[in-house]
C-alpha positions in Angstrom: -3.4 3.6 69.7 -5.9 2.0 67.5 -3.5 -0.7 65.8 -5.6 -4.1 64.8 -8.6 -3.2 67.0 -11.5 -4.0 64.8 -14.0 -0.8 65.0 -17.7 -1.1 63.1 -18.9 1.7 62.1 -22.9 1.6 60.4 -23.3 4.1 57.7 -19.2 4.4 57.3 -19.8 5.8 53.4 -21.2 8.7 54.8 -20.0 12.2 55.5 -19.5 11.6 58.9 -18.8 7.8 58.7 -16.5 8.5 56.3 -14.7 10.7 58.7 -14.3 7.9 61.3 -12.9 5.3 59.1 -10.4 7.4 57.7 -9.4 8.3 61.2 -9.6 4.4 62.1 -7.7 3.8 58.9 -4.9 6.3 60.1 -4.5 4.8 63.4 -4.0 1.6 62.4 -7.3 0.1 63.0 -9.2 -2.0 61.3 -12.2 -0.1 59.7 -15.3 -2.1 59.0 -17.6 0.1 56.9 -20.8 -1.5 57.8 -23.1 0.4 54.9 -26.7 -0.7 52.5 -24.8 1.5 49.6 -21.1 -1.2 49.2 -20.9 0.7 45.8 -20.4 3.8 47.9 -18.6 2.4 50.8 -16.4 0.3 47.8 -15.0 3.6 46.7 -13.9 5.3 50.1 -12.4 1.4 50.6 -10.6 2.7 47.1 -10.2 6.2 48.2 -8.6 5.1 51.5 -6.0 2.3 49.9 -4.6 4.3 47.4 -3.1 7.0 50.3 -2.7 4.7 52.7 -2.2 1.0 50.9 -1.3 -1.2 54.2 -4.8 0.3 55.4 -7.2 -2.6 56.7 -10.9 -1.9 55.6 -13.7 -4.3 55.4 -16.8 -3.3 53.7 -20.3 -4.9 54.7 -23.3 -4.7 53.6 -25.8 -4.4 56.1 -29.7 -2.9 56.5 -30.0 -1.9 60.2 -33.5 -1.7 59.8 -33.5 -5.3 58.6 -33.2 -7.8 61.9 -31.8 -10.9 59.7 -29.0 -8.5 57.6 -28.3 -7.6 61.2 -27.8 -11.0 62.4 -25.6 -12.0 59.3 -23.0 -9.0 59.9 -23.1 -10.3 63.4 -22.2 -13.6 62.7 -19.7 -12.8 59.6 -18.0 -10.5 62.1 -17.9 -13.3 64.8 -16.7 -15.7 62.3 -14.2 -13.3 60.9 -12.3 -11.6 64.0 -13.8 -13.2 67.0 -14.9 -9.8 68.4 -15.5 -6.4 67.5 -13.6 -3.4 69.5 -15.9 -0.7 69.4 -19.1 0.3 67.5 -19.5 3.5 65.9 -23.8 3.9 65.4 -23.7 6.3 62.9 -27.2 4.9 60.3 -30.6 5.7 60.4 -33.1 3.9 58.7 
């Protein structure tokens, strides 16, 4: 159902994040865990892989409350896949 659609989701290292990009990861998709903490969100990308080793995660740092690290994701995703498929606004500043 989910298989190669690329699915951001801010604060992915989180509890809940978290939660989504496994489930994204499961499905097939491709999980981009868009996260300040990439030591954090490195280690569910480790987590994930070892279960699940064909599992497609990207892990990018981004501060939502910081306009340009808002505008670089946006332009490395661009660059990257073209297109995102869905967003998942999960952060807070």
């Amino acid at each position: 159902m989910l298989t190669d659609k690329v699915i951001v989701v801010t604060g992915g290292a989180g509890r809940i994040g978290s939660a989504f990009i496994r489930a994204i990861a499961s499905q097939n998709g491709v999980g981009v865990i868009a996260e300040v903490d990439t030591k954090r969100a490195n280690l569910l990308k480790d987590e994930i892989k070892t279960s699940n080793k064909d599992a497609k995660i990207e892990v990018l740092q981004i501060d939502i409350s910081d306009v340009n690290s808002v505008n670089e994701a946006i332009n490395f995703l661009h660059s990257k896949y073209g297109h995102i498929d869905a967003l998942v606004n999960n952060a807070y500043p």
